[in-house]
C-alpha positions in Angstrom: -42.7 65.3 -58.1 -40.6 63.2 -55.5 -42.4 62.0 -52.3 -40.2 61.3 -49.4 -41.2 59.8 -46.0 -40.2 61.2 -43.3 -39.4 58.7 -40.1 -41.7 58.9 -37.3 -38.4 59.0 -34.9 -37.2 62.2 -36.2 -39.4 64.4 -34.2 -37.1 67.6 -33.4 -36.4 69.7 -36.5 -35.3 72.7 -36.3 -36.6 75.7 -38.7 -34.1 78.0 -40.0 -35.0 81.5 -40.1 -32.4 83.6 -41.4 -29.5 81.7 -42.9 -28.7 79.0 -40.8 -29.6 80.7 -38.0 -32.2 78.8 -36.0 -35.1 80.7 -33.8 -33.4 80.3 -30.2 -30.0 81.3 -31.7 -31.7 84.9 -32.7 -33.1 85.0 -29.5 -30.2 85.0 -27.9 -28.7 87.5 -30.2 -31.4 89.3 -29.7 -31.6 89.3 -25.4 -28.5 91.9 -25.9 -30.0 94.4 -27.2 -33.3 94.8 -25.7 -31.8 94.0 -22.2 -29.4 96.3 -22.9 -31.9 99.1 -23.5 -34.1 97.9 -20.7 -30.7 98.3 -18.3 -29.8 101.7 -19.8 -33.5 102.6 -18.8 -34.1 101.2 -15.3 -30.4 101.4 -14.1 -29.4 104.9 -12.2 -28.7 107.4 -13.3 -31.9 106.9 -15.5 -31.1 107.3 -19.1 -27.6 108.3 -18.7 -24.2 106.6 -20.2 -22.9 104.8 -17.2 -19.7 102.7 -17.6 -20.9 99.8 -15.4 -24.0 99.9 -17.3 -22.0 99.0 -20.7 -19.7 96.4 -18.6 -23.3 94.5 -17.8 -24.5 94.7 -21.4 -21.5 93.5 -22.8 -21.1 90.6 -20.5 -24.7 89.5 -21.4 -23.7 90.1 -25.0 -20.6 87.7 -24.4 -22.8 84.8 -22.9 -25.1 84.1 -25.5 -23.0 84.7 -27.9 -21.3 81.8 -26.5 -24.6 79.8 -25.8 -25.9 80.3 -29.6 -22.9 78.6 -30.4 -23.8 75.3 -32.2 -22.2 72.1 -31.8 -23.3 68.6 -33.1 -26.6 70.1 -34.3 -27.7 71.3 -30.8 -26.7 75.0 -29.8 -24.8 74.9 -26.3 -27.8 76.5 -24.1 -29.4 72.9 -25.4 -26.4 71.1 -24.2 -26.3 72.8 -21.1 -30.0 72.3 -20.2 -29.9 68.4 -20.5 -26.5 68.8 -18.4 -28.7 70.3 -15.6 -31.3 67.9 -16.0 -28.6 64.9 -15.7 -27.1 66.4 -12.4 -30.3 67.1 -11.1 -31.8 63.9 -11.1 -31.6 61.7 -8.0 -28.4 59.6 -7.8 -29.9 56.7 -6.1 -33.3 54.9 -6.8 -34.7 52.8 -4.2 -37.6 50.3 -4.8 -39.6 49.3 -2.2 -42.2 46.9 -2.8 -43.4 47.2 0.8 -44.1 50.9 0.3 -48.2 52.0 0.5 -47.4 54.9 -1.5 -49.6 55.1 -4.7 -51.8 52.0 -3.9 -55.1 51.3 -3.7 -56.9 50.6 -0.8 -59.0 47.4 -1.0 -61.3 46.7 2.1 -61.3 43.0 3.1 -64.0 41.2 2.1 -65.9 39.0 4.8 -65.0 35.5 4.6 -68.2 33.4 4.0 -67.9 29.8 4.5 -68.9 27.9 1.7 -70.1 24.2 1.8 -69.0 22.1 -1.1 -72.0 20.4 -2.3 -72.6 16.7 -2.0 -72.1 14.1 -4.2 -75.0 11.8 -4.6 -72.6 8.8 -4.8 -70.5 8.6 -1.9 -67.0 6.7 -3.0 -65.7 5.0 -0.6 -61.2 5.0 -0.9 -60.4 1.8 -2.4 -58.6 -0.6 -0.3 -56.4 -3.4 -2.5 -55.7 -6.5 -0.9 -52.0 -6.9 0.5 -49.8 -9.6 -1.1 -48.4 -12.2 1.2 -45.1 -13.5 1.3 -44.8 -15.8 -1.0 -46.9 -13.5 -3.7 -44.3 -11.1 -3.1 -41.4 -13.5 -3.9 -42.8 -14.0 -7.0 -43.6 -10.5 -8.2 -39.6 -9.3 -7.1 -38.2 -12.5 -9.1 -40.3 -11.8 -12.1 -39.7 -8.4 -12.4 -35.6 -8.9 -11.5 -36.2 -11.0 -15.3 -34.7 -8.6 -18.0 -37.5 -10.4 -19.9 -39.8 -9.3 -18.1 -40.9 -5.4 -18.2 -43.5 -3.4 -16.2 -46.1 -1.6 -17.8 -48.2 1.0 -17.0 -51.8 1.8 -19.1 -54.7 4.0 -18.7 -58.1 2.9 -19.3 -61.0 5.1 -20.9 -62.6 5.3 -17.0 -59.2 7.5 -16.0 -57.5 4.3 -13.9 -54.8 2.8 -14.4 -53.6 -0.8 -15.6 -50.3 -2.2 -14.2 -48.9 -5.4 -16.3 -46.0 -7.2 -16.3 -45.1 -8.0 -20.0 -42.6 -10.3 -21.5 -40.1 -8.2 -23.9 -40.1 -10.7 -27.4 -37.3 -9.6 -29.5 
């Protein structure tokens, strides 16, 4: 015995009940004749042969024939149906993020102040001491040495080390 899977996309199958004649296709061959006979009752004169009454069924018997007509795999009542739906959709879609529409309302909470708590140690910023003139000389001249190179370290306490370091080739 041969096990076949079927895809999880193919979700629209149609049965064939007689021949290759699918269920919507019969009713539509079928509409015809049982609003035919439902015209040829209700009409006036009631139950009588009428010529307009035979015009109107065989008008109706015209159009679906003409709608159980398939093309592409899809009868033309189908085709016409997602025609509809196309040109009745809207043609322009606006987006509005300032909209309300479809939100949820959230009171405002009250603000509460909140103190940050203290810190047992209070740390003071740390001031450095400014270089003077001369000091400053110094540091421009040794760092203008292409010898010379500026580094930058951190220590395991999260500071930072700043050297200058002679380049040895």
């Amino acid at each position: 015995m041969k096990i076949t899977v079927v895809p999880a996309q193919i979700t629209t199958v149609e049965d064939r009940v007689a021949g290759n004649l699918g269920f919507l296709q019969l009713a539509l061959f079928a509409l015809p004749v049982f609003g035919g006979a439902l015209l040829y009752a209700v009409l006036p004169p009631s139950m009588e042969y009428s010529l307009y009454k035979i015009i109107v069924v065989v008008v109706i018997a015209v159009i679906s024939c003409i709608l159980a007509i398939r093309i592409k795999g899809k009868i033309i009542l189908l085709w016409l149906i997602v025609l509809l739906h196309y040109n009745l959709r809207p043609k322009l879609y606006l987006f509005n993020k300032s909209v309300s529409c479809y939100r949820e309302d959230y009171p405002e909470l009250p603000k509460v102040l909140v103190k940050k708590p203290s810190k047992t140690k209070s740390h003071a910023p740390i001031v450095l001491p400014k270089l003077g003139g001369l000091e400053q000389a110094r540091l421009y001249v040794s760092l203008d040495n292409p010898v010379n190179r500026l580094c930058f370290e951190t220590n395991k306490k999260g500071g930072i080390d700043v050297r200058i370091k002679e380049v040895q080739d």
